[in-house]
Short mmCIF file of the C-alpha atoms (twelve columns), coordinates in Angstrom:
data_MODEL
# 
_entry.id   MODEL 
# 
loop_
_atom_site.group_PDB 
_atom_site.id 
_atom_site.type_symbol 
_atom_site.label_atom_id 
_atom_site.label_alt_id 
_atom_site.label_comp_id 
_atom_site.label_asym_id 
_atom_site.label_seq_id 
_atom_site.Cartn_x 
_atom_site.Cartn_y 
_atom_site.Cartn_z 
_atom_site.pdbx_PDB_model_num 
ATOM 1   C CA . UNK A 1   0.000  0.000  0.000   1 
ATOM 2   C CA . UNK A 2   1.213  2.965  -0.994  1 
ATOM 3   C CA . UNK A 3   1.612  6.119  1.906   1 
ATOM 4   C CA . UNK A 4   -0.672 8.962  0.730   1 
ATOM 5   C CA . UNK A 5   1.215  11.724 2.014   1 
ATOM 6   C CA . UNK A 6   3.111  13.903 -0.528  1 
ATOM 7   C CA . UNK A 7   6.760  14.773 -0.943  1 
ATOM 8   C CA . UNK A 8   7.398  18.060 0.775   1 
ATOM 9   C CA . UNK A 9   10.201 20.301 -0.515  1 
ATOM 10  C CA . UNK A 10  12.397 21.169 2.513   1 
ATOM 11  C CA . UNK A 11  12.478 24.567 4.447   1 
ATOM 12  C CA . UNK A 12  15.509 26.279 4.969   1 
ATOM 13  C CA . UNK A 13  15.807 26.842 8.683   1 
ATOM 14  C CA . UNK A 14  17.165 30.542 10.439  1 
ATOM 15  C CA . UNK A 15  20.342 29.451 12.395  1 
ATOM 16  C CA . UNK A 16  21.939 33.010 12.708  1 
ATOM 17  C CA . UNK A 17  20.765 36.877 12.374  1 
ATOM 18  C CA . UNK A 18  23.441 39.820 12.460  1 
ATOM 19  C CA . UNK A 19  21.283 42.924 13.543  1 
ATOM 20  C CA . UNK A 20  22.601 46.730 14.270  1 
ATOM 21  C CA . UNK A 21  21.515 49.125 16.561  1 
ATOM 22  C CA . UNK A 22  22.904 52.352 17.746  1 
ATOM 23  C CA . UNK A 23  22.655 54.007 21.366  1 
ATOM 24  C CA . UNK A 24  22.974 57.284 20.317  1 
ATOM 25  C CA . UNK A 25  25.594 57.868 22.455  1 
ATOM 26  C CA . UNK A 26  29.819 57.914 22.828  1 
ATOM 27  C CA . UNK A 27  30.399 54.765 25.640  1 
ATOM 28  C CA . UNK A 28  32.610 54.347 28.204  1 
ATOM 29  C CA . UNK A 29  33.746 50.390 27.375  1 
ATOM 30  C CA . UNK A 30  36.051 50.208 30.449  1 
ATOM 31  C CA . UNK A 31  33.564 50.816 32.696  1 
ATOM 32  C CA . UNK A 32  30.941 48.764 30.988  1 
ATOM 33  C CA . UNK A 33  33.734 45.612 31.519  1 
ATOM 34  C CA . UNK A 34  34.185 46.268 35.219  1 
ATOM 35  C CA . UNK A 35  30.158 46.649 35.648  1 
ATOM 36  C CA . UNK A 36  28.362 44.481 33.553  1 
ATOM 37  C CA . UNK A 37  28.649 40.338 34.138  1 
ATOM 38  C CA . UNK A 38  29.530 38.297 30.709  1 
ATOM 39  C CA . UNK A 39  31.579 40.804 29.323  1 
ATOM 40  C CA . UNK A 40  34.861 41.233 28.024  1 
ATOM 41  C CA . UNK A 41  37.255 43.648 26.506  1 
ATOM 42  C CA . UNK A 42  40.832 43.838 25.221  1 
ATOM 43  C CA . UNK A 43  41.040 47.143 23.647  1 
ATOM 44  C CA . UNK A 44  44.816 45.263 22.107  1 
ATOM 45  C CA . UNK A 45  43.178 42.330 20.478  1 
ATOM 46  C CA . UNK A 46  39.284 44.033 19.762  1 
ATOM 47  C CA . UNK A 47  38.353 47.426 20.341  1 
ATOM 48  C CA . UNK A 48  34.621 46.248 21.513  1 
ATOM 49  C CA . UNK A 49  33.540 44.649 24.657  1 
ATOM 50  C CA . UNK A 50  32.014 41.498 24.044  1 
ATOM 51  C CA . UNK A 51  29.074 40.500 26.199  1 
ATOM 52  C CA . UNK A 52  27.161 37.661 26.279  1 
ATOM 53  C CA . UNK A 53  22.960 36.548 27.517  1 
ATOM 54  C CA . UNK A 54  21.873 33.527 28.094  1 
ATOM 55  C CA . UNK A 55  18.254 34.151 27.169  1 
ATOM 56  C CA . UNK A 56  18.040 34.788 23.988  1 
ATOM 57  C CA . UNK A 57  21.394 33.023 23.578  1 
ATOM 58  C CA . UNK A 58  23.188 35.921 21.984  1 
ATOM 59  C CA . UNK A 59  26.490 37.973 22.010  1 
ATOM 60  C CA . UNK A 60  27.213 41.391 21.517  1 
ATOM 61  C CA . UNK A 61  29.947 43.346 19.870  1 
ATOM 62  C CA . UNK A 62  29.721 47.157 22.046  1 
ATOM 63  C CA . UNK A 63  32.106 49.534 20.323  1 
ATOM 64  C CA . UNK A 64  32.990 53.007 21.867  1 
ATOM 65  C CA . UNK A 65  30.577 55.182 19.051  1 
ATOM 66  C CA . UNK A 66  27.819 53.642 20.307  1 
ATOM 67  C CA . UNK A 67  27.312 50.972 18.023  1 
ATOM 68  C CA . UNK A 68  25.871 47.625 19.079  1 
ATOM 69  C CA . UNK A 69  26.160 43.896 17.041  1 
ATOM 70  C CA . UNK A 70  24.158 41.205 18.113  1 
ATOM 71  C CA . UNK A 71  24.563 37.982 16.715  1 
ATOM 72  C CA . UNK A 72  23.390 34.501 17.362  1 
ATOM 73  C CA . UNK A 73  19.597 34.692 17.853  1 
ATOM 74  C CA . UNK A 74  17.653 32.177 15.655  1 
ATOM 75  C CA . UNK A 75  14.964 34.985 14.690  1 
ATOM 76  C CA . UNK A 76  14.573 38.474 13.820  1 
ATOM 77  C CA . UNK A 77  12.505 39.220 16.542  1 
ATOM 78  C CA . UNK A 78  14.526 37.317 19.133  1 
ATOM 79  C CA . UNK A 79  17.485 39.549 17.853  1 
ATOM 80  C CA . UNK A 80  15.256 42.587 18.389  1 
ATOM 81  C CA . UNK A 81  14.394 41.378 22.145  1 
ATOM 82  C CA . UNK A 82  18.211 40.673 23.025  1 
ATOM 83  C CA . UNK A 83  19.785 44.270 21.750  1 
ATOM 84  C CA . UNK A 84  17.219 45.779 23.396  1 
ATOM 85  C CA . UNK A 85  18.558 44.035 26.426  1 
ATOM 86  C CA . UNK A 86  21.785 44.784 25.660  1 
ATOM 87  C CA . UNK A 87  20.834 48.364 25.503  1 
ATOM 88  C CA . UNK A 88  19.130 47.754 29.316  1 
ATOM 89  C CA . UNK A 89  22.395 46.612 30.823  1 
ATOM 90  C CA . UNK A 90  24.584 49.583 29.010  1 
ATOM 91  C CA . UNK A 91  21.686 51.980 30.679  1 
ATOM 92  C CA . UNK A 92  21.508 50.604 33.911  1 
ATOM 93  C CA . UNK A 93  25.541 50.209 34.498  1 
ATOM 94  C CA . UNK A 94  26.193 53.936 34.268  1 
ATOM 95  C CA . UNK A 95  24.494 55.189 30.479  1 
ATOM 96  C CA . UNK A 96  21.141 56.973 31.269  1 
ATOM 97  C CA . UNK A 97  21.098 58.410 27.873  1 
ATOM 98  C CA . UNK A 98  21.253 55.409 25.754  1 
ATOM 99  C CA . UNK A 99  18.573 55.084 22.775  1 
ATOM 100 C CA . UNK A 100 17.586 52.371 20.909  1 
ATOM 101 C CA . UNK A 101 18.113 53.766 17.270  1 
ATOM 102 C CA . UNK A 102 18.226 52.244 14.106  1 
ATOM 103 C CA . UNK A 103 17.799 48.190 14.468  1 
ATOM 104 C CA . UNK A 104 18.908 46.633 11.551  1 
ATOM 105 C CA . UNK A 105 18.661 42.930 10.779  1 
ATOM 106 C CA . UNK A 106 22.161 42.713 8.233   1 
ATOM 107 C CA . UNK A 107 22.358 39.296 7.659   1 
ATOM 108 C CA . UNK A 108 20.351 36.246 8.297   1 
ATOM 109 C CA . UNK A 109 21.921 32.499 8.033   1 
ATOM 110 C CA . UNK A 110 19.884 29.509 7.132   1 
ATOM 111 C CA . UNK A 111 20.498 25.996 6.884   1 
ATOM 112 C CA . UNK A 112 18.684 23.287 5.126   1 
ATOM 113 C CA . UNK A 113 19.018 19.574 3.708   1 
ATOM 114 C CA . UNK A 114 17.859 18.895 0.510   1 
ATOM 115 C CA . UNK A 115 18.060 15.170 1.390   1 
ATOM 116 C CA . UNK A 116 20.000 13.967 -1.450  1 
ATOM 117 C CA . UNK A 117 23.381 14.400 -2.786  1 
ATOM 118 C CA . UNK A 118 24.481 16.971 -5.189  1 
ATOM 119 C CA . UNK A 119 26.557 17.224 -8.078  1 
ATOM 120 C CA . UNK A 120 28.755 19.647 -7.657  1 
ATOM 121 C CA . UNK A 121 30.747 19.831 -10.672 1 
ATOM 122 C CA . UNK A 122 27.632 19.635 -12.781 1 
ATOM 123 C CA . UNK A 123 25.942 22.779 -10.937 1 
ATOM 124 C CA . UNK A 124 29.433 24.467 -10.929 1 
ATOM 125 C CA . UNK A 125 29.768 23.884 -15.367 1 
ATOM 126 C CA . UNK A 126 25.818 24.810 -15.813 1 
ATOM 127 C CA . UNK A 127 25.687 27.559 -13.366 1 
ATOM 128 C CA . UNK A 128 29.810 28.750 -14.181 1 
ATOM 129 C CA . UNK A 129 28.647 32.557 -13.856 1 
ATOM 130 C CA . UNK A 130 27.675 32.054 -10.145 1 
ATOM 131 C CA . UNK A 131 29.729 29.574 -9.034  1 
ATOM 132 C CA . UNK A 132 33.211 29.193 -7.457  1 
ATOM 133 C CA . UNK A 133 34.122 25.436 -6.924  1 
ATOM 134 C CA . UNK A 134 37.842 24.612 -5.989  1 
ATOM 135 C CA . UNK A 135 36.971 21.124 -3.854  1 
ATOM 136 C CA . UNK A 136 41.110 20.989 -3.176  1 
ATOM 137 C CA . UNK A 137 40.548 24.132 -1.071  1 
ATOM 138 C CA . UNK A 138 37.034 24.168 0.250   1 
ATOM 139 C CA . UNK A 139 34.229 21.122 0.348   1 
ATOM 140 C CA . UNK A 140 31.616 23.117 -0.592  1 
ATOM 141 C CA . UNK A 141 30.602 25.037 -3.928  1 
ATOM 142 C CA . UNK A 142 29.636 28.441 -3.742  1 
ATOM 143 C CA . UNK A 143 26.538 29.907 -5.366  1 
ATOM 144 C CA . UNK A 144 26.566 33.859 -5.844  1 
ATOM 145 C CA . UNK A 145 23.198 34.243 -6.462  1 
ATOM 146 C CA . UNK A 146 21.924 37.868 -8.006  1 
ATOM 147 C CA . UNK A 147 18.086 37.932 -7.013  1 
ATOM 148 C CA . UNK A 148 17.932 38.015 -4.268  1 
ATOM 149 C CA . UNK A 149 21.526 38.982 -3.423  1 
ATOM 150 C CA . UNK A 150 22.845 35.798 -1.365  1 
ATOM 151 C CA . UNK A 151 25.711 33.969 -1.409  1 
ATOM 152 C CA . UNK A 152 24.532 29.458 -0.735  1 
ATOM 153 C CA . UNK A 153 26.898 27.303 0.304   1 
ATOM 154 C CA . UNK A 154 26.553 23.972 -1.471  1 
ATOM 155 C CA . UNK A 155 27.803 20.547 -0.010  1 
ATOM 156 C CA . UNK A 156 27.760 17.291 -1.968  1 
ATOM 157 C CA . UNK A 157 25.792 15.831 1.030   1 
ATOM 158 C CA . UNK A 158 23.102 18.063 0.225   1 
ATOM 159 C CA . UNK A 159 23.005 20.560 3.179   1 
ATOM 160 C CA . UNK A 160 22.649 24.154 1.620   1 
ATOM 161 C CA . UNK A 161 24.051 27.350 4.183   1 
ATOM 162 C CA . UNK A 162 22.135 30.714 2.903   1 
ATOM 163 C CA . UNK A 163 24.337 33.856 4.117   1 
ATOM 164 C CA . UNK A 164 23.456 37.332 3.196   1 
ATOM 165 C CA . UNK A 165 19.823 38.050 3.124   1 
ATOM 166 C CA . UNK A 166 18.833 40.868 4.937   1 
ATOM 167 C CA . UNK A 167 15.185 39.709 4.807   1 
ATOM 168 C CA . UNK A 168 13.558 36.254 5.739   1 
ATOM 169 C CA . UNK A 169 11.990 36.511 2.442   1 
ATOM 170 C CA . UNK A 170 14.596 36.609 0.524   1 
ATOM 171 C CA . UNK A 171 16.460 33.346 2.523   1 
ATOM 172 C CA . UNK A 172 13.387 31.422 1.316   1 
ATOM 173 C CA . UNK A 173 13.165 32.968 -2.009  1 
ATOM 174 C CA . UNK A 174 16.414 32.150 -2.869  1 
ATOM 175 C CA . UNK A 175 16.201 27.760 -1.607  1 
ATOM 176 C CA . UNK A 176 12.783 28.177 -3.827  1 
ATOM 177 C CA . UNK A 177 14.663 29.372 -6.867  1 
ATOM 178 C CA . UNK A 178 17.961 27.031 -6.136  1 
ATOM 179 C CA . UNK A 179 16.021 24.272 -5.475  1 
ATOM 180 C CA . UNK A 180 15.205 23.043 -8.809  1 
ATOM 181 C CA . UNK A 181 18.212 23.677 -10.154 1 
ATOM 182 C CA . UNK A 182 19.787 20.936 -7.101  1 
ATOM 183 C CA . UNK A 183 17.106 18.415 -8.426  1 
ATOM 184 C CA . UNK A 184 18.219 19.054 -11.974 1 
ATOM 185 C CA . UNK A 185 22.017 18.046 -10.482 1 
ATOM 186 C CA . UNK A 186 20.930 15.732 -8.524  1 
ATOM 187 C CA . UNK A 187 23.460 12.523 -7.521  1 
ATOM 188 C CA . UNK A 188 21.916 8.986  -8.847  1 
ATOM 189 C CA . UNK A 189 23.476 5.676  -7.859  1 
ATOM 190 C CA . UNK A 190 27.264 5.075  -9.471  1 
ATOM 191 C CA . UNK A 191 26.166 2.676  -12.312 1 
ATOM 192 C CA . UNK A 192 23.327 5.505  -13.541 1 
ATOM 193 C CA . UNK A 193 26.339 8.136  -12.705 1 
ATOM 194 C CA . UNK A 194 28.764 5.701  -14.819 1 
ATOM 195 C CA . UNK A 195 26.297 5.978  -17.784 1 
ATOM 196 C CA . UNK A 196 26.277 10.071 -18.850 1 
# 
């Protein structure tokens, strides 16, 4: 008996957003350091404190112009909620005048398995324009794609890394439009592979 359910195409999954925001304000990053728990600063090796929350698991870059990264939350709103605590702790550890100006997502990463194996020199000759494949310096093939502008990192395994989007949209626009083109250079067993 066959199962009635159909084949779903996979969804690429957020594992990463890069967001922006600026306090509005110059900062004192010594005394942010010596205050605030989870942080760290060498102004020789990185001229930011680094500061880390556990909920949304997160870090933050805190540079001297008032500039704030935040990277590793798995959604744009969870980025949102962890600068703005960021922003908190910076207030309450001697900042009253902090804003919260300007979020910006930058750059979202997204993962996904296409669930079969890939091609790669295939995609790289069809797709020459956008691709950069040198396997005796990196595993994976690398897909410049134009619209939307992302860069996808291709594995023969079939797991696909989307870097660059600045919009969830676009993450998902770009698997739908790759996606084909992966089944087109798709891996078949070595006797079918023997054969073309």
């Amino acid at each position: 008996m066959e199962s009635c359910t159909p084949k779903t195409t996979p969804t690429p999954t957020l594992q990463n957003i890069v967001s922006t925001v600026n306090v509005g304000c110059k900062l004192d990053l010594k005394r942010i350091a010596l205050s605030a728990r989870n942080s760290e600063y060498n102004p020789r090796r990185f001229s930011a404190v680094i500061m880390r929350i556990k909920e949304p698991k997160t870090t933050a870059l805190i540079f001297a112009s008032g500039k704030l990264v935040c990277t590793g939350a798995k959604s744009e709103a969870l980025s949102k909620v962890a600068a703005r605590k960021y922003v908190r702790i910076v207030q309450k550890i001697g900042h009253p005048d902090v804003k919260f100006i300007n979020f910006k997502v930058q750059n979202i990463v997204a993962s996904c398995d296409v669930q079969f194996p890939i091609r790669l020199e295939r995609l790289a000759t069809m797709h020459y324009k956008f691709c950069t494949y040198e396997p005796e310096l990196f595993p994976g093939l690398v897909y410049r794609m134009t619209n939307p502008k992302v860069s996808l990192l291709i594995f023969v395994s079939g797991k696909v890394v989307i870097t660059g989007a600045k919009k969830r949209e676009e993450t998902m626009a770009a698997f739908d439009n790759i996606y084909p083109v992966l089944k087109g250079c798709k891996k078949t067993s070595i006797l079918q592979e023997e054969a073309h």
